[in-house]
LOMI-374524 format. One record per residue (C-alpha): x, y, z. Coordinates in steps of 0.1 Angstrom, whole numbers, plus 5000, padded with zeros to 4 digits. Layout:
XYZ;...
# end
This chain:
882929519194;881429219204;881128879178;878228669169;878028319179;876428069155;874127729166;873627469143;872627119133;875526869124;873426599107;869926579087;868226809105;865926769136;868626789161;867026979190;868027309182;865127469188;865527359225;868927459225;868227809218;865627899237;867827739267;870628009257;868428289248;869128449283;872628489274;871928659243;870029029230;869628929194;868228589180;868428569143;867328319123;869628299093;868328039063;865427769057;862127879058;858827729069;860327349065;862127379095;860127269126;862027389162;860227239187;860027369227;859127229259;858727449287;856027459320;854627179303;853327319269;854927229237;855627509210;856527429176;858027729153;858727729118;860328099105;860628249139;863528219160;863527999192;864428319212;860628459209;859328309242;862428529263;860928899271;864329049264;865728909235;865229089197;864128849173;865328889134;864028699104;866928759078;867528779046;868628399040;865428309051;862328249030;858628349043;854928169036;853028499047;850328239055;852428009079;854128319093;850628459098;849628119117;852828169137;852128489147;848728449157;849228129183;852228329196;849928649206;847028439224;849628329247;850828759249;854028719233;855029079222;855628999184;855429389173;858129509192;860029149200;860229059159;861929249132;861929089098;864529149070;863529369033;865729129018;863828869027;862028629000;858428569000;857128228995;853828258966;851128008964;851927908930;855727828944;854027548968;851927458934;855327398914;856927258942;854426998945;854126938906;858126868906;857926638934;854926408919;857026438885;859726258901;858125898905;860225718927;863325968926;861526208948;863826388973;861926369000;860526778997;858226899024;856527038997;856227429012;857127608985;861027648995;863127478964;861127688941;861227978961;865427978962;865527868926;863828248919;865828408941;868628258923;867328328889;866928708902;862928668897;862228698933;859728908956;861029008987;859729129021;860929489008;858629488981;855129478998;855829839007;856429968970;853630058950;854729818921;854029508946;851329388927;852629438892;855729268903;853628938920;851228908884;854528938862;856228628887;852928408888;852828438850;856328278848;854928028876;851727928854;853927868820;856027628843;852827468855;851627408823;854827208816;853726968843;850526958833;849326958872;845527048879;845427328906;843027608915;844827918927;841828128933;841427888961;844928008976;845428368964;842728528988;844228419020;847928509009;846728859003;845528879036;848128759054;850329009033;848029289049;848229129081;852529159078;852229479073;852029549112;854929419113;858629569116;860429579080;863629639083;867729669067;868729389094;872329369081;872629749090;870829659124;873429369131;876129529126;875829819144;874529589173;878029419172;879929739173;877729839203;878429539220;875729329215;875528959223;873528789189;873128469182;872528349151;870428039147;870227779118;867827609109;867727199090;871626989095;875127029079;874426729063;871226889041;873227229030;872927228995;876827208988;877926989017;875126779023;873626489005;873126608973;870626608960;868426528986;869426839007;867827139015;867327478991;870027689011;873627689030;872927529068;876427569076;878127879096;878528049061;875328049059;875228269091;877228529069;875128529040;872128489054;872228809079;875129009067;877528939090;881228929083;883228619088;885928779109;882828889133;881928499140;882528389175;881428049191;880427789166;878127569189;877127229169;874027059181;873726639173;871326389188;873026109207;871925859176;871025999139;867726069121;866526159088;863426269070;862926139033;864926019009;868025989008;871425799014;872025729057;874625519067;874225399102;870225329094;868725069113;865624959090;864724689121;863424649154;866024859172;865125119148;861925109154;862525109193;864725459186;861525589171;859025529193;860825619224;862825939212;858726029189;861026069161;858026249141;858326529118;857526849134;856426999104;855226699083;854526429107;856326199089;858125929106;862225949108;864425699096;866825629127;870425499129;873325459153;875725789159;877925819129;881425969140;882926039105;880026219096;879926419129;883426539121;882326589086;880326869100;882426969129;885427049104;882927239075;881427439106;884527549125;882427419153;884027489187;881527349212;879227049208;875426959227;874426619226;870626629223;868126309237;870426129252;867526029272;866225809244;868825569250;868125459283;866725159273;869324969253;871624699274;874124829241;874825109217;876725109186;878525369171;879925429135;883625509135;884825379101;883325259067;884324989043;884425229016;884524988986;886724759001;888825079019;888025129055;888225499058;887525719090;885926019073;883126099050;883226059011;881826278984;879525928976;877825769004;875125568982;874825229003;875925048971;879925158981;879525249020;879225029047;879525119083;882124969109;880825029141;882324979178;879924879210;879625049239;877824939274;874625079277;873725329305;870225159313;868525439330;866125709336;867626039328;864926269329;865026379365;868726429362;869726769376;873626779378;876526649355;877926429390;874926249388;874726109353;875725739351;879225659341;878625449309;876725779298;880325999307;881925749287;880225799259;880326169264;884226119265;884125819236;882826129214;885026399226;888026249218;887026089180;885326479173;888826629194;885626879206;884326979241;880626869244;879327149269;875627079274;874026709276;870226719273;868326459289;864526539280;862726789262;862027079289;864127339290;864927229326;866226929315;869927019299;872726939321;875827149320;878926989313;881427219318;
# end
């Protein structure tokens, strides 16, 4: 019986993971994407053409690999539908290559409508939502209101779907937010119809018995450690778990079946709305970060707030993830600095601490960062480990030794040609 390895995110989200995966999915038969939903953005580079995903897994572009939405995941039928379609003009085989979980939630239009009425009830203590539906979406599952994937095929599928949005209008009401869902239902509908061609199916059975066959899976998150919604920020953190436990719950694997725990962080930090960020540089050389790494929203467009690499909160994640590998994404984007900072303490109200607190509101954190020399060049036509410059293997080994975890892949552009093995 073989054991499912798990990749994910170890701060806010937007770590390269999406790269990442599609660089591994050779290794691998299964793909499963495990939590989040259409808020998630995983970007890949390959032969020159970009490909941004949102609920399919990264492995979709690899002929061999099987592809599974599960059950932690949450689906717009509309932007799954979008998905779908740019992924067959280019011949991907979706019907055979994609199998999506019963369990699975759907996303309605009237949960995008009360998502976006919470928000703007918020003022200035919004969270920062990407305002798809998700938060809403969870909050039924929790409340054991939900529609799932599994549903669509009973014959009580539209019953059940008037009885939620009934709920969702009462809600609405409560906001008093103007909206016109005739506007939204039609095309919902049809992209219902249009799943329908796709492959339903009890993916926790399907997993497992792919372990005990001998399978290789792995199981990809999707968001950061620092967004789950116990671990992270709260409360501006995502709807779901983005941690390896999420992995269990959100395909219906074990946790004595978990192999490799491979954490993915970016050489610096980012983060997307609101929200409390230590390291943030709200100056120049942030801006500088932004520009040359296009730190962009994939799914919004929003710009990201940028910051120097904070240690304490990389081991934050490291230790909540059992992570046993680290990949240090864009390291390319810091070719330009003569200097780099990194966090490896804060003044913790006066306390200088090395690890992360349940409160990191700026008003009792401050970080204490060391600098490091600068590697001052061009990375991205870097084939080989023996060639990258040594202030760059410094910081490699500056981060390896505060995390006491082996980083095994340096990526130093967004191709899939451009990750150097490390080891």
């Amino acid at each position: 019986m073989s054991k499912a390895d798990v990749l994910l995110g170890l701060q806010w989200g937007d770590e390269g993971k999406g790269k990442i995966v599609d660089v591994l999915t050779p290794s691998y038969d299964i793909i499963a994407r495990f939590q989040g939903g259409p808020n998630a953005g995983h970007t890949l580079e390959f032969n020159g053409i970009k490909h941004v995903l949102h609920t399919i897994p990264s492995g979709i572009f690899h002929p061999t690999a099987i592809n599974i939405v599960g059950n932690g995941v949450v689906i717009d039928p509309v932007i799954f539908k979008k998905e779908i379609d740019a992924l067959l003009t280019l011949g991907v085989d979706v019907k055979t290559k994609l199998l999506i979980s019963k369990r699975a939630h759907l996303i309605l239009p009237t949960h995008r409508l009360l998502d976006a009425a919470n928000e703007a009830s918020k003022g200035k203590n919004k969270i920062g939502s990407t305002l798809k539906g998700i938060g809403p979406t969870y909050m039924d599952k929790t409340g054991r209101n939900g529609l799932r994937i599994g549903d669509i095929e009973t014959k009580e599928f539209k019953e059940k779907y008037t009885a939620l949005v009934e709920k969702h209008k009462q809600l609405l009401s409560f906001y008093n937010y103007d909206y016109n869902l005739n506007e939204l239902e039609p095309t919902w509908f049809e992209a219902i119809e249009f799943l329908q061609q796709l492959q339903f199916i009890d993916t926790e059975h399907y997993i497992n018995k792919a372990l005990v066959s001998g399978k290789k899976i792995l199981a990809e998150g999707a968001q950061g450690s620092l967004l789950d919604i116990d671990f992270g920020s709260y409360p501006f953190v995502t709807s779901s778990n983005t941690i390896c436990a999420g992995a269990c719950n959100g395909l219906g694997i074990p946790p004595n079946k978990i192999g490799n725990v491979i954490g993915i962080f970016k050489a610096y930090c980012t983060r997307v709305g609101s929200g409390p960020f230590p390291t943030e540089l709200e100056n120049e050389t942030g801006e500088k970060i932004r520009q040359i790494g296009r730190e962009f929203g994939s799914t919004t467009g929003r710009p990201r707030r940028t910051g120097w690499l904070d240690i304490p909160a990389l081991k934050y994640a490291i230790m909540v993830n059992g992570v046993t590998e680290l990949m240090m994404m864009k390291a390319d984007i810091l070719s330009e600095f003569e200097n780099i900072e990194i966090c490896t303490h804060y003044d913790y109200d006066g306390t200088i601490i090395d690890y992360l607190p349940y409160n990191i509101d700026p008003k009792y954190i401050k970080p204490i960062t060391t600098t490091v020399k600068g590697w001052n060049k061009d990375l991205t036509a870097i084939d080989n480990k023996d060639k990258l410059p040594a202030q760059l293997m410094d910081y490699v080994r500056f981060i390896e030794k505060a995390t006491d975890t082996p980083i095994s892949i340096v990526s130093v552009g967004p191709d899939r040609k451009q990750t150097i093995q490390m080891r």
